[in-house]
Structures are given as structure tokens and as C-alpha cells.
C-alpha positions in Angstrom: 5.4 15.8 -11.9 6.1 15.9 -8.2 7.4 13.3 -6.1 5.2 14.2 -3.1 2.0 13.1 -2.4 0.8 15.9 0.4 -0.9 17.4 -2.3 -3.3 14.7 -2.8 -7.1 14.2 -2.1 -8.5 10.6 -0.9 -11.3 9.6 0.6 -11.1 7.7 4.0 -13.2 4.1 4.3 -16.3 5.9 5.5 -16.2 8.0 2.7 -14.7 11.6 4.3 -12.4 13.7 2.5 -8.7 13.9 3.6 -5.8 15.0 2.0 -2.6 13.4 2.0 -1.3 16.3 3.9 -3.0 15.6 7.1 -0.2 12.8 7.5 2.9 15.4 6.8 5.7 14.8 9.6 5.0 11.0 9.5 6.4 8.2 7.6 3.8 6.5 5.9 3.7 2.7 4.2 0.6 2.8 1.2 -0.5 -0.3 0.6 -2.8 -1.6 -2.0 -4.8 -4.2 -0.3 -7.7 -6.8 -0.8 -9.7 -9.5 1.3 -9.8 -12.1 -0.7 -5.8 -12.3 -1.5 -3.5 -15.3 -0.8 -1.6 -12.1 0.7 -4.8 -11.5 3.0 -2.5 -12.3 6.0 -0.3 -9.6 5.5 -2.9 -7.2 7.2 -2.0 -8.8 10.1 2.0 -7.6 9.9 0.9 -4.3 8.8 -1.3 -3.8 12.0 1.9 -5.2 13.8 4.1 -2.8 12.2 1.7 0.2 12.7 1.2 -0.6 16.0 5.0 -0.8 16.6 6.1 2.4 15.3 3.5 4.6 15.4 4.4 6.3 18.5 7.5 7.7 16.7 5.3 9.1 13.7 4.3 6.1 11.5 1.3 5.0 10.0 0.2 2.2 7.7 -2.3 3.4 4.9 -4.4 0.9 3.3 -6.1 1.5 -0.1 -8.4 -1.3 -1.2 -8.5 -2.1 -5.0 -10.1 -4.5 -6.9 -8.1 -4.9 -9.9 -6.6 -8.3 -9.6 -8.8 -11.2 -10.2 -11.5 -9.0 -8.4 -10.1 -10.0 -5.0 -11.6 -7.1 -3.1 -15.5 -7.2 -3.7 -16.7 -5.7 -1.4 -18.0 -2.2 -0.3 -16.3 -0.2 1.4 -18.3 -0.9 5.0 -17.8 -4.7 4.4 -14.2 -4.3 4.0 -13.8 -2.0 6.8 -15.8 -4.8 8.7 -13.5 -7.6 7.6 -10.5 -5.9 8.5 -11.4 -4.9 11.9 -13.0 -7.9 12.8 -10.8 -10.4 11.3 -7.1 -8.5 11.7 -7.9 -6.2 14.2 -6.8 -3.2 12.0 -6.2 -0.2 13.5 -4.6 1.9 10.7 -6.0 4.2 8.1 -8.0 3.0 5.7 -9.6 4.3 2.8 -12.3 4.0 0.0 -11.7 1.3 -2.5 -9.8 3.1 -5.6 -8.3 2.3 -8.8 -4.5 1.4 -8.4 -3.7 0.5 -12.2 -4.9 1.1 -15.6 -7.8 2.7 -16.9 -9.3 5.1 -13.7 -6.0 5.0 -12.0 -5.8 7.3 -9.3 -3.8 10.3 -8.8 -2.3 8.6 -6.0 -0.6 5.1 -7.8 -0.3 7.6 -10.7 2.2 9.7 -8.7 3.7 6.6 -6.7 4.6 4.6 -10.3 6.0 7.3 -11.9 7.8 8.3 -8.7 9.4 4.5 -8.2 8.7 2.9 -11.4 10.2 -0.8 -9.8 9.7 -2.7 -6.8 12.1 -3.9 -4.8 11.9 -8.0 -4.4 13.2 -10.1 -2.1 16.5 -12.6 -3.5 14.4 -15.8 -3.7 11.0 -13.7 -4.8 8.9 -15.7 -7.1 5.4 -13.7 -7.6 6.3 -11.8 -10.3 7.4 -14.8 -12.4 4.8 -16.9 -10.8 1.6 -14.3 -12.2 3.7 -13.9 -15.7 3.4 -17.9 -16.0 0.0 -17.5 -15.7 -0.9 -14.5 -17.8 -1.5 -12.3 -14.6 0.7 -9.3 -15.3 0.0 -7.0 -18.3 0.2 -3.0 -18.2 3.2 -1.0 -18.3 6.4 -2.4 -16.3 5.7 0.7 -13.7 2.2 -0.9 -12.9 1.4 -2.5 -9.4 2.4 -5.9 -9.8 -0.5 -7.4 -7.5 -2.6 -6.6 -4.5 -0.1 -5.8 -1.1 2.7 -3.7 -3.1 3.8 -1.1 -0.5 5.5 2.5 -1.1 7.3 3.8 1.9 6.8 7.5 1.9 9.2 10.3 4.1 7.7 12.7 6.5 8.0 15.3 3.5 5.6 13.6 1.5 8.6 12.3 -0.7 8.1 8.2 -1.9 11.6 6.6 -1.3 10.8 3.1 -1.6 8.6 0.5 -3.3 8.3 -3.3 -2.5 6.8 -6.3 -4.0 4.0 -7.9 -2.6 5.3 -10.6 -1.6 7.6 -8.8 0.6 5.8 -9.3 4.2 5.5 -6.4 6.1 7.8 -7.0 9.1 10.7 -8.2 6.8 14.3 -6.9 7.7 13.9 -4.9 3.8 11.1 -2.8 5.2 11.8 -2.7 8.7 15.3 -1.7 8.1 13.7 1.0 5.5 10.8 2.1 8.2 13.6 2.9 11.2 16.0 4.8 8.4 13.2 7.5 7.6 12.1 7.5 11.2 15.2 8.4 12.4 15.4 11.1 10.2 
């Protein structure tokens, strides 16, 4: 299986075809995401991030998914709403897709199998915390939660993977952002 996702076919939040090519030459941070999330606020670092670096050829993408504790209900214009409205997002998003288990798409199949472990930050509890309470199931490689983020070269190559709980504008990502940029 490759390790680039160029290939791929997605559909953006208004429901329009792209492919993952369209972003070649930039360095891309996917994102699983949801509205109802205790990680909700993260949007807001993202935008900051995105709004940061994109001048030098970055994007955030976001991919809503409703796969833990159905934290993203909505449709696709009512999260696209939220977001805007609420965070001020600015960055690609796209139609609500399956990130784990049974429908997962292309996409997370290609970024699991690609970085089968997050990275976690040295006091990071989530992962123990949603085992404690019977929230993690699936294969080891799965998402872990809604806000995981694969950072993704400018050749479509995925070179890093972070927990959720990892907020966006932490030195781990930053540092990891700036390294492909300067590429």
C-alpha cells in the first residue's frame, strides 16, 4: 500500500469532489474532528496554526466523524456553520466520513497503516483515561479519539501522527510543521 495520500478522492463540506492531489506542494495537518468534543477548542489552534503558516504552503484539513460517542451529529451544513461561526475556521473542511472501523475510509485506512501509533505528549493521559472507561476498542492502529492529527509532506507522504490530546500549537507539532516546511 502506498504511503501517499495524493491519490485519494474526498468530498469537501459542501459536498464537491476533490482529490487529495489538489493540495500537492503543501504540508497538510488531517484532523479528525467533532463539535461536540471536550477537544471542541482545539479548532481554534488549528485555525491559528493554519492561519500562521499558510503563506509558506500549509493547510489544516478537517474531516468530521462521528464515531466517538456520536460527538459530531450534525450534517454537514450545520457543522460547517458551527465552525465558522463559533471558531472562525478558515481551513478546508470536508464531508463527515468514517475514520475507524466498519466504513472506514480510504483516507484513515491509508493514514493507520501508514503510522500505525500516535505520538503522545510525556504526561498524556487520554489514552488511559478512555481505556478506564471502556472507550477504546478496534485494532491498536485505530484513531484513538476525535482531534488525532497526521502531518503529511508536500509529497503526499504521512510522516507524523499525534494524539488528540496534543493541542495544535504545541512545540511537538509546531516543531514538526516548520521541519517539513522548510523542506
Amino acid at each position: 500500500m502506498s504511503n501517499t495520500i495524493q491519490d485519494i478522492s474526498v468530498n469537501d463540506i459542501s459536498g464537491q469532489p476533490v482529490t487529495l492531489s489538489d493540495f500537492a506542494g503543501k504540508v497538510l495537518l488531517i484532523v479528525n474532528v467533532a463539535s461536540k468534543c471536550g477537544l471542541t477548542p482545539q479548532y481554534e489552534g488549528l485555525e491559528a496554526l493554519y492561519e500562521q503558516y499558510r503563506e509558506q504552503g500549509f493547510a489544516v484539513l478537517g474531516f468530521p466523524a462521528n464515531e466517538f460517542l456520536a460527538q459530531e451529529p450534525g450534517s454537514n451544513d450545520e457543522i460547517a456553520a458551527f465552525c465558522r461561526g463559533t471558531f472562525g475556521v478558515q481551513f478546508p473542511m470536508f464531508a463527515k466520513i468514517v475514520v475507524k472501523g466498519e466504513g472506514q475510509h480510504p483516507l484513515y485506512q491509508r493514514l493507520t497503516a501508514a503510522i500505525p501509533t500516535a505520538q503522545a505528549l510525556p504526561d498524556g493521559k487520554l489514552k488511559a483515561r478512555l481505556s478506564e472507561k471502556g472507550l477504546i476498542d478496534g485494532k491498536d492502529s485505530d484513531i484513538t479519539w476525535n482531534f488525532e492529527k497526521f502531518l503529511v509532506n508536500k509529497t503526499g507522504e504521512v510522516v507524523a501522527r499525534f494524539m488528540p490530546d496534543v493541542p495544535p500549537q504545541d512545540a511537538l507539532i509546531v516543531r514538526a510543521i516548520e521541519a517539513e516546511l522548510a523542506k
